[in-house]
C-alpha positions in Angstrom: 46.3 -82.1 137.9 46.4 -78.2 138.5 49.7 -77.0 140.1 49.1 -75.7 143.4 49.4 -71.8 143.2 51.3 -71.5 146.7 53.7 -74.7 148.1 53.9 -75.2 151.7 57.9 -74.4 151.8 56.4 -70.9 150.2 54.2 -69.5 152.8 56.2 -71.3 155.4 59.2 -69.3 154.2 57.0 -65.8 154.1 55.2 -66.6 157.2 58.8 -66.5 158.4 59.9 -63.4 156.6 57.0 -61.8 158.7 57.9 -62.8 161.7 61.7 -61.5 161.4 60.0 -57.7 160.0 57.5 -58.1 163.0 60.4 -58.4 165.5 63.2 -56.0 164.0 60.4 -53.4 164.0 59.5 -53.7 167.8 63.2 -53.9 168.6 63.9 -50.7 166.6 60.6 -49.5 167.9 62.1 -49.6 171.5 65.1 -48.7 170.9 64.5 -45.3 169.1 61.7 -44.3 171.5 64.3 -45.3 174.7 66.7 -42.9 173.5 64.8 -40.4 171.7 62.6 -40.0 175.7 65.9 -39.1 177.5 65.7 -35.7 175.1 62.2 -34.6 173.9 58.8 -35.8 175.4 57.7 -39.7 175.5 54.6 -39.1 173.6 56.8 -37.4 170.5 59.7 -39.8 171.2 57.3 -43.2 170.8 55.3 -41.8 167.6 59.2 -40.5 166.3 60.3 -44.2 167.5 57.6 -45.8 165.4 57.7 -43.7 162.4 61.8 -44.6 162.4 61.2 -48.4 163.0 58.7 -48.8 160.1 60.3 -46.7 158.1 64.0 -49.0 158.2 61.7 -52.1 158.6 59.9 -51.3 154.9 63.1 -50.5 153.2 65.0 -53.6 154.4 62.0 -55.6 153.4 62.0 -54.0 150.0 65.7 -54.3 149.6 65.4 -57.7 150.1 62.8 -58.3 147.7 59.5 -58.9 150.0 58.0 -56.3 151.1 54.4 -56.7 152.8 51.7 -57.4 150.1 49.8 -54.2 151.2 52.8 -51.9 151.1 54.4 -53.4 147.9 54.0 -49.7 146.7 54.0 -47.5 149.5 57.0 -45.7 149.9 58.7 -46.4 153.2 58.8 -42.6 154.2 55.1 -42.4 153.8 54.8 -45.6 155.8 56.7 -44.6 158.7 55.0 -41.1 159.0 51.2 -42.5 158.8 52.7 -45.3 161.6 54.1 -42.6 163.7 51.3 -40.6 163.4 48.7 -43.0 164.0 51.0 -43.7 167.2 50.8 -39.9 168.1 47.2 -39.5 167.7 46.6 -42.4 169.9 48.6 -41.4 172.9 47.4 -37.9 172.7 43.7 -38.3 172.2 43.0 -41.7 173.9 43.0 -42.0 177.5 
């Protein structure tokens, strides 16, 4: 019999993994653009907020050995500034 390429414990544990990036990076998310509103303007402080989140999100991931299978070799800098300004671009253009 062929081994199975992926076990269930596997993409249970990255499904996981996902999860825990998803939420640290809509915590941070909030959290930078909360405090960065009280001094510049909400649209720059949610894109800045963004950008920041994704940013630490992407280097914890890679510093614990799993980043996202898309960004295994994006730099986390790069990362954070096309998030934030994909998050700029939306909030100033869109209605």
């Amino acid at each position: 019999m062929a081994k199975a390429k992926f076990a269930v414990s596997t993409l249970l544990a990255k499904l996981l993994f996902i999860l825990a990036a998803a939420l640290l990076t809509g915590f941070l998310t909030v959290l930078f653009a909360r405090f960065l509103g009280r001094y510049i303007s909400p649209i720059f402080a949610a894109a800045t907020g963004v950008a920041l989140a994704v940013t630490i999100s992407l280097w914890f991931s890679q510093a614990m050995k799993h980043p996202p299978f898309l960004l295994s070799g994006t730099s986390p800098l790069v990362a954070g500034l096309c998030a934030g300004l994909g998050v700029y671009i939306s909030r100033v253009w869109l209605p």
